[in-house]
C-alpha positions as CSV (number, residue, x, y, z in Angstrom):
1,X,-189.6,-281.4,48.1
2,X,-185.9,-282.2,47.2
3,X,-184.8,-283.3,44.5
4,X,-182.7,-286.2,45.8
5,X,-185.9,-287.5,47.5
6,X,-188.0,-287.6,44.1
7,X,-187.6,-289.3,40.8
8,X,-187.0,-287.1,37.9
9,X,-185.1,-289.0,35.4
10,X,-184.0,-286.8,32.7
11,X,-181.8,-286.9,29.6
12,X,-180.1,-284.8,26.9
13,X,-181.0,-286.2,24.3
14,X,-183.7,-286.7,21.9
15,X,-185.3,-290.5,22.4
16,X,-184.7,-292.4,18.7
17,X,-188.5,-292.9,16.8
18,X,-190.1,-289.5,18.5
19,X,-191.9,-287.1,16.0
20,X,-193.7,-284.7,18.2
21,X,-191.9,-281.9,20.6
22,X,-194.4,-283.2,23.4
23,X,-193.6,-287.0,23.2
24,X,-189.9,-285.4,23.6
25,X,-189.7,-283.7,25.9
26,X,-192.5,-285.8,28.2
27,X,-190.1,-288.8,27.9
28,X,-186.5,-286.1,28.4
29,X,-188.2,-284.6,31.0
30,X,-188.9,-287.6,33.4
31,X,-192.4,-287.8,33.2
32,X,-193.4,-290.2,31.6
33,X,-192.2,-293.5,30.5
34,X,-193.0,-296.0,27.6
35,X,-193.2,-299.5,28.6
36,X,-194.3,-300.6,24.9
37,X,-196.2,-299.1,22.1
38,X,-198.8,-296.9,23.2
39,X,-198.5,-297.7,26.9
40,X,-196.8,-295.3,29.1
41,X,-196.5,-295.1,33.0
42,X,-196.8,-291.7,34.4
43,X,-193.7,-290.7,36.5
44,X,-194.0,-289.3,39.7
45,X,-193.3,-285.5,37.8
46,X,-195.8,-286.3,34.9
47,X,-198.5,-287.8,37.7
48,X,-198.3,-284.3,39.2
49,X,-198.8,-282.2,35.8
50,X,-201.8,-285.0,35.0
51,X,-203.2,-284.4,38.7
52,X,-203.6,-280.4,38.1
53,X,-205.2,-280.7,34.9
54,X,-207.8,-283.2,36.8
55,X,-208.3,-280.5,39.3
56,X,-209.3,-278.7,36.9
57,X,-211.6,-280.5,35.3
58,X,-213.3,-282.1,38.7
59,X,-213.4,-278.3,40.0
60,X,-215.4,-277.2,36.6
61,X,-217.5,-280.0,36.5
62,X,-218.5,-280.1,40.2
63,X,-219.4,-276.2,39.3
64,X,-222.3,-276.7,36.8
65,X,-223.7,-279.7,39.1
66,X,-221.7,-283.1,37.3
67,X,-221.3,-285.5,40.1
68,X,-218.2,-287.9,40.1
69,X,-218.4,-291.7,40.1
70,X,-216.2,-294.2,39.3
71,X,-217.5,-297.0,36.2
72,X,-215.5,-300.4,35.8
73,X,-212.6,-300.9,32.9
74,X,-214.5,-304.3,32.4
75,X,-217.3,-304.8,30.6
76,X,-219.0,-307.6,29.3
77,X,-220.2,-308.0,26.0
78,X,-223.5,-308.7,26.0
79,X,-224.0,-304.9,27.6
80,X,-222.4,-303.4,24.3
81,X,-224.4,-306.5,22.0
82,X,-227.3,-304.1,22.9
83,X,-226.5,-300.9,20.9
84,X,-224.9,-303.0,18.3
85,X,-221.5,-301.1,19.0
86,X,-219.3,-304.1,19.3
87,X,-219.8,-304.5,15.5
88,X,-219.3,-300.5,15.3
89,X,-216.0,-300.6,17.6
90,X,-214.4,-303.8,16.9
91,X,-211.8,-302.8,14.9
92,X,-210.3,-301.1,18.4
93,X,-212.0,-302.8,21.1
94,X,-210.2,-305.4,23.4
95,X,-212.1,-308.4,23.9
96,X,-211.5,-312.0,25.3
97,X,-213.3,-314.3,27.0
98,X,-212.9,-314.5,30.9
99,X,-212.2,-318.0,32.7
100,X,-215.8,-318.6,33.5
101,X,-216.8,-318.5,29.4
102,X,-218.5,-315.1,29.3
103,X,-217.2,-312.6,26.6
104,X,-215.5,-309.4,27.9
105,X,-214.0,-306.2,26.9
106,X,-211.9,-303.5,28.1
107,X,-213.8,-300.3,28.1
108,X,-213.1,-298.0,25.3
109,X,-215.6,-296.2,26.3
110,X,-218.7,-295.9,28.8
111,X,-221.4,-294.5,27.4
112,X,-223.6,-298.3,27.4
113,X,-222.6,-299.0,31.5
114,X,-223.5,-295.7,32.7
115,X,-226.8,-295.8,31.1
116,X,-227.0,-299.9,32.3
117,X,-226.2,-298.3,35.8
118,X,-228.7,-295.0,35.8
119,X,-231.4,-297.3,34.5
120,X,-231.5,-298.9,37.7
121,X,-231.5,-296.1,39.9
122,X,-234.2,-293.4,38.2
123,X,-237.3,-294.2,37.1
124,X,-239.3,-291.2,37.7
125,X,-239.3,-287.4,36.2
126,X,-239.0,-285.9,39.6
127,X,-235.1,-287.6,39.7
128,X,-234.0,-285.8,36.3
129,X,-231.9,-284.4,35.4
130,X,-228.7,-286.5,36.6
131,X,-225.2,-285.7,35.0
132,X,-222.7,-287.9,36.3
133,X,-218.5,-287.7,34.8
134,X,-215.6,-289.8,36.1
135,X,-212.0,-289.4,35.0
136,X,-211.0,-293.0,33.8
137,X,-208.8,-295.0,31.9
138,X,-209.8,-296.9,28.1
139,X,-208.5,-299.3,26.2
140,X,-208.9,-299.1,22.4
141,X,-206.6,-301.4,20.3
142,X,-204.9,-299.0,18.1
143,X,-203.3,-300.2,14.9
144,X,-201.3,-296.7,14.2
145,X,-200.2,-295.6,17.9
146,X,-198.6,-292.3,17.1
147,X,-197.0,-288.8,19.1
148,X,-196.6,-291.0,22.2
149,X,-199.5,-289.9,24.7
150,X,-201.9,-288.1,21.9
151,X,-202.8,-291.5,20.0
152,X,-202.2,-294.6,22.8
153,X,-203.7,-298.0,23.3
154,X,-204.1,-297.0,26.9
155,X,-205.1,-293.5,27.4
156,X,-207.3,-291.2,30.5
157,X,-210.0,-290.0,29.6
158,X,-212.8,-287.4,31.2
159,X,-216.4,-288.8,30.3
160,X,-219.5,-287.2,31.4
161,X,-222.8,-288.3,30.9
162,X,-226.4,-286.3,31.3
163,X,-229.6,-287.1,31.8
164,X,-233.4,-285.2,31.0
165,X,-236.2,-285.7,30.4
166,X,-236.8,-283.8,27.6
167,X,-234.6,-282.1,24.7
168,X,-234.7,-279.0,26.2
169,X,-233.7,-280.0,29.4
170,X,-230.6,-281.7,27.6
171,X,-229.7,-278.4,25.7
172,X,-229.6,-276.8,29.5
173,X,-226.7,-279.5,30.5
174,X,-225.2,-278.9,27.0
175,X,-224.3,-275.7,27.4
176,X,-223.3,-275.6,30.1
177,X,-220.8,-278.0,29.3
178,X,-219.9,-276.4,26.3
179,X,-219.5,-273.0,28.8
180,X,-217.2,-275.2,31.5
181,X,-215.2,-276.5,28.5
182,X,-214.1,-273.6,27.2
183,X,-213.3,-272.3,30.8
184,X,-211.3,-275.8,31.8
185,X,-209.3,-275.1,27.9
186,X,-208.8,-271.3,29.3
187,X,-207.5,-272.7,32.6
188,X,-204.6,-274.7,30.7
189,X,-203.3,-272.1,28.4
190,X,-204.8,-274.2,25.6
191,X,-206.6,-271.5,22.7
192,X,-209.1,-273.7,21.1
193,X,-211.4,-273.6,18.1
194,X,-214.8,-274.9,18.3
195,X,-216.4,-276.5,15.3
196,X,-219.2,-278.1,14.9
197,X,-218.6,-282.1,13.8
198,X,-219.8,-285.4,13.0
199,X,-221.3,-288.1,15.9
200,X,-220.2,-290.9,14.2
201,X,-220.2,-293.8,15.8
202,X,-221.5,-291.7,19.2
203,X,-224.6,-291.5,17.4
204,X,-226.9,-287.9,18.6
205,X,-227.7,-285.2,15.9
206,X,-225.8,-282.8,17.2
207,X,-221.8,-282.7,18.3
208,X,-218.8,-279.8,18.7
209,X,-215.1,-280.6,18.7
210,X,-213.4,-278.6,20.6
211,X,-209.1,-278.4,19.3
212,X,-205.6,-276.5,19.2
213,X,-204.4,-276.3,15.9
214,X,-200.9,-278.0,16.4
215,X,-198.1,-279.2,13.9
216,X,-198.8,-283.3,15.0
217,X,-202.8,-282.5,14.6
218,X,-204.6,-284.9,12.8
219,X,-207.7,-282.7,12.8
220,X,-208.2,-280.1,10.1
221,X,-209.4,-276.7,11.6
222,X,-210.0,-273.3,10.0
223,X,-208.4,-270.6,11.6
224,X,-207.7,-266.6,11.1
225,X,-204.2,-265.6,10.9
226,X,-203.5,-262.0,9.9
227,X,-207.0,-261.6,8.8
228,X,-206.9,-264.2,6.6
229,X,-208.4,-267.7,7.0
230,X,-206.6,-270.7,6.7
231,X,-206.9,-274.3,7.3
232,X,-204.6,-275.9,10.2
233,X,-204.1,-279.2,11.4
234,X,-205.2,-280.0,14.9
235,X,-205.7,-282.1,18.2
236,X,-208.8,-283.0,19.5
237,X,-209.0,-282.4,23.0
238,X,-212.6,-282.7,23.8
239,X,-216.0,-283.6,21.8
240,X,-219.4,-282.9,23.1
241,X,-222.6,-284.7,22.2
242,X,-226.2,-284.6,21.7
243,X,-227.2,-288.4,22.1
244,X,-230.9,-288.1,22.2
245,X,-232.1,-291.5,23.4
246,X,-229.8,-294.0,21.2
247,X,-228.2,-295.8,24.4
248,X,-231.7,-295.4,26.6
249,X,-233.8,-296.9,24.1
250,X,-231.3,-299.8,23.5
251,X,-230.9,-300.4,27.4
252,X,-234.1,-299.8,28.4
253,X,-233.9,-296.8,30.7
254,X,-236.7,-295.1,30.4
255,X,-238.5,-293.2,33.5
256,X,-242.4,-292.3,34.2
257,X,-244.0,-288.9,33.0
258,X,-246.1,-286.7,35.0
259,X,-249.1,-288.9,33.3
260,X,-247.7,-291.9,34.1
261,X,-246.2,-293.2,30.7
262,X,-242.7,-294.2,30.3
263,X,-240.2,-292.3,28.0
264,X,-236.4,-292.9,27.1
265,X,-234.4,-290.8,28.9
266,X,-232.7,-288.3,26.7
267,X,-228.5,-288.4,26.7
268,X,-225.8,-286.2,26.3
269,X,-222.4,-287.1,26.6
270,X,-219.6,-285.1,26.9
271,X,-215.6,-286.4,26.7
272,X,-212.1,-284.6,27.3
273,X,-208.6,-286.2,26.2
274,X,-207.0,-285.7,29.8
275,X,-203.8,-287.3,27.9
276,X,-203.9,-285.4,25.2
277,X,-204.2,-282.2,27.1
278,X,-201.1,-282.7,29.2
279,X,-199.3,-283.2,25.0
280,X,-201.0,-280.3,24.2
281,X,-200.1,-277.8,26.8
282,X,-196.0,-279.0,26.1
283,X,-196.9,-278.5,21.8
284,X,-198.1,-275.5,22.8
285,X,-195.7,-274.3,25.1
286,X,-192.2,-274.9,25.0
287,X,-189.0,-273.3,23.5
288,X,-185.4,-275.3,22.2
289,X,-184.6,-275.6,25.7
290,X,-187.7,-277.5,27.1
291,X,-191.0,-276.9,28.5
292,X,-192.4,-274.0,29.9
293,X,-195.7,-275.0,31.9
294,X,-198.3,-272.6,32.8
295,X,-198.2,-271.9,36.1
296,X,-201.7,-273.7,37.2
297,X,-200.5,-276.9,35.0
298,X,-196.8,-276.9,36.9
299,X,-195.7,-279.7,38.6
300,X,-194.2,-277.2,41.3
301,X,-194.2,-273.2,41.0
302,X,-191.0,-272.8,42.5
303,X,-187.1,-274.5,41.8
304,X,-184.8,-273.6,44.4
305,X,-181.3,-274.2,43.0
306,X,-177.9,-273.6,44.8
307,X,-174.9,-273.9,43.0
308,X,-172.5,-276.4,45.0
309,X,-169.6,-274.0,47.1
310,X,-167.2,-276.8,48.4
311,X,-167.8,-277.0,52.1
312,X,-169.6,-274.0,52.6
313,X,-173.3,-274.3,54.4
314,X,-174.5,-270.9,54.1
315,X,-175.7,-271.7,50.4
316,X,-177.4,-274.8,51.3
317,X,-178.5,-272.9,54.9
318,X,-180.1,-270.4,52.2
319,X,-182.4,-272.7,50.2
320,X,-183.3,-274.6,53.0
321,X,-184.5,-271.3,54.4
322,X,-186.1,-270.4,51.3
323,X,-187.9,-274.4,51.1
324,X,-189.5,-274.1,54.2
325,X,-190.7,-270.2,54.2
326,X,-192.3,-271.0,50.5
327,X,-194.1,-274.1,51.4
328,X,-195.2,-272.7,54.7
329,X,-197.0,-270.3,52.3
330,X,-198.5,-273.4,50.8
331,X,-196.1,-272.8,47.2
332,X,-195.0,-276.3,46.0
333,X,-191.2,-276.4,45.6
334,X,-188.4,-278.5,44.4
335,X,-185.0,-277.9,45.8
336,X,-182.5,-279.2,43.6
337,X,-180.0,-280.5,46.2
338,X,-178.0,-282.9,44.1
339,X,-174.3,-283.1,44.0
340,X,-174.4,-281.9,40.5
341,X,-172.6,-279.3,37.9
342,X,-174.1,-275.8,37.5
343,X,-174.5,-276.1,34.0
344,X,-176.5,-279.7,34.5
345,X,-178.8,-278.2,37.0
346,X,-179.4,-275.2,34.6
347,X,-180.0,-277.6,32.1
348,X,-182.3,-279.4,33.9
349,X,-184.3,-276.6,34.9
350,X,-185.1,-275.2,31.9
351,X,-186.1,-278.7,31.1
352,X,-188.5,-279.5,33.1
353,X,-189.9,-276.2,33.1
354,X,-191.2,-275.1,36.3
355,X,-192.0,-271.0,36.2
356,X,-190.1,-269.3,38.9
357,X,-186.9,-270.2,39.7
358,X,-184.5,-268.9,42.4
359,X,-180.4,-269.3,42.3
360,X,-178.2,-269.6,44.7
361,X,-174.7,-268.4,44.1
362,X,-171.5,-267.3,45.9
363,X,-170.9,-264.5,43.4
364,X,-174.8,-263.1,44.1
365,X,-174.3,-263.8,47.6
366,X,-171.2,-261.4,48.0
367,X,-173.3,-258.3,47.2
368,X,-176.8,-260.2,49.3
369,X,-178.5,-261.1,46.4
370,X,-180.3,-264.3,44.6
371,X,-181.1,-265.2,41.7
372,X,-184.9,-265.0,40.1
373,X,-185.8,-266.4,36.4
374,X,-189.3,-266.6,35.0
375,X,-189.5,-269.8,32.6
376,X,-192.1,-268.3,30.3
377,X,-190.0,-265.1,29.1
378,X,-186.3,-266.8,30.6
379,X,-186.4,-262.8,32.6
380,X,-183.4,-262.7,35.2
381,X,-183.6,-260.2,37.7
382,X,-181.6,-259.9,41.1
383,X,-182.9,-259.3,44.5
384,X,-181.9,-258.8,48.0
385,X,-181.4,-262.7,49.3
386,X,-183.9,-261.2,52.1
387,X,-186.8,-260.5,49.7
388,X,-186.5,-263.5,47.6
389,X,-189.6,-265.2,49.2
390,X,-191.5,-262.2,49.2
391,X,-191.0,-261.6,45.2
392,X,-191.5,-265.1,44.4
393,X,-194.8,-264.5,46.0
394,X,-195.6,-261.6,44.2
395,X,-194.8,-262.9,40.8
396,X,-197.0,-265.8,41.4
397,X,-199.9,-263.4,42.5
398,X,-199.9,-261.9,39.1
């Protein structure tokens, strides 16, 4: 990909009314844009980095046996009138009343339609257990809106949902979601502390919170620093739940025994910050000169940057070289091909973050040799121009 044929608007300097390092540098960056308060639009850059972290979460999901579905944004009200949480959400819930009189809301969450849509479907044992997850935008009307994507009116949101038919088939699904979890958290870069916590207004007996501690947290966590505890503040990234049968008694979706008598199907529920993860990641790692992504988060593994040498093609010859031999090996690259200064393009790089980068210079080029930098520890090493590829291979092998 070149950089001329993308859209990666970045800036120098720090956006007026950001707190947090991550709102920052997502809006210096180019990757994400704020149309007012707490509703961004994900730039072509930012959609990338929020694409890999779905990956990741689809491919642990799919692993333990979650299936993915898709569950509407609108809801009527009536649905939610059931379980008595339109009383318990209304400070942040979106309602209005659609032009043919009925009263709706904007989902700020799903746990009441995918039991209203399971219900339908399995009414016998022999269909249980069914754990279903969709990644999916809510809506929650948020009075403080704060550290731009971590607290937003309109945020994505991973929400799985189980079904048993008895408790201990629910503590099966549990942990294994508490197990894919901690492996999706590992997968990011992301260290996290797992606590047990409060249901609240999930309702269930039993819940775990699963957070980085993090100077914009607003999450208290106890953690060991030098062999010494100490309390942190913290994001929430992801909260599990034990619902029991809260929603399925409400709604009604209960399912016949092997005697013939119906029970409530028992719930679990199971929700990551997909957002707040991508804020997380850049909190956690980043230096003063922008962010450093870990290499399965990256928007692309490789930058490919030749510094401008009037009108001589053997520079630009070079990266196109290097473009086409990388993503024949299936690496994602960005050639930055614009007509720009050394020291923007630098500058630039660094910013966005992406792990391996290759330069192209005269001055290398006299003795046969590029450029290589690795974001993470800003190492410079040179290589033979014809070896390039295969280094940049081997350091994304490792």
């Amino acid at each position: 990909m070149k950089w001329s044929q993308f859209f990666i608007p970045t800036f120098k300097e720090i956006p007026i009314g950001t707190e947090a390092v991550s709102h920052q540098l997502l809006l210096r960056a180019g990757l994400v844009h704020m149309l007012t308060s707490g509703v961004y639009s994900y730039l072509p850059l930012g959609l990338r980095v929020l694409r890999k972290v779905e990956k990741i979460i689809r491919e642990e999901m799919e692993s333990i046996g979650a299936r993915e579905l898709f569950l509407p944004c609108l809801h009527p009200l009536d649905i939610w009138k059931q379980t008595g949480r339109d009383q318990d959400l209304k400070d942040v819930m979106i309602k209005f009343e659609d032009n043919r009189g009925r009263q709706m809301c904007l989902g700020p969450t799903h746990e009441e339609i995918i039991t209203n849509l399971v219900k339908d479907f399995v009414q016998s044992y022999r269909q249980l257990p069914v754990t279903l997850y969709q990644i999916q935008t809510k809506f929650r009307d948020e009075i403080r809106t704060r550290f731009g994507i971590v607290r937003a009116c309109e945020f994505i949101m991973k929400d799985a949902y189980s079904f048993d038919r008895d408790k201990a088939g629910l503590q099966k699904n549990y942990d294994l979601m508490y197990d894919a979890y901690k492996k999706i958290f590992k997968r990011c870069e992301l260290d996290v502390v797992i606590t047990e916590a409060e249901s609240g207004a999930m309702g269930g007996d039993v819940s775990h919170e699963f957070l980085i501690p993090a100077a914009i947290g607003e999450d208290t966590v106890t953690v060991e620093v030098d062999g010494k505890k100490q309390e942190q503040v913290a994001i929430e990234l992801g909260h599990i739940f034990q619902l029991g049968t809260k929603y399925s008694q409400a709604l009604q979706a209960l399912f016949l025994d092997e005697d013939g008598k119906q029970k409530p199907m028992i719930m679990g529920c199971y929700g990551i910050g997909v957002s707040r993860v991508i804020a997380a990641i850049i909190e956690k790692h980043n230096d003063e000169k922008g962010i450093i992504w870990p290499k399965e988060i990256a928007p692309f593994q490789v930058e490919i940057l030749p510094l401008q040498s009037g009108d001589d093609q053997t520079i630009a010859e070079l990266a196109q070289k290097y473009l086409s031999a990388l993503e024949q090996k299936g690496i994602e690259v960005l050639l930055d091909d614009r007509n720009e200064s050394a020291g923007r393009k630098f500058n630039d790089a660094d910013l966005i973050g992406i792990p391996y980068r290759i330069t192209i210079g005269k001055k290398n080029l006299v003795n046969n040799q590029v450029e290589i930098k690795e974001r993470a520890t800003n190492t410079v090493s040179l290589v033979s121009k014809d070896q390039a590829v295969e280094e940049i291979l081997k350091l994304l092998a490792k």
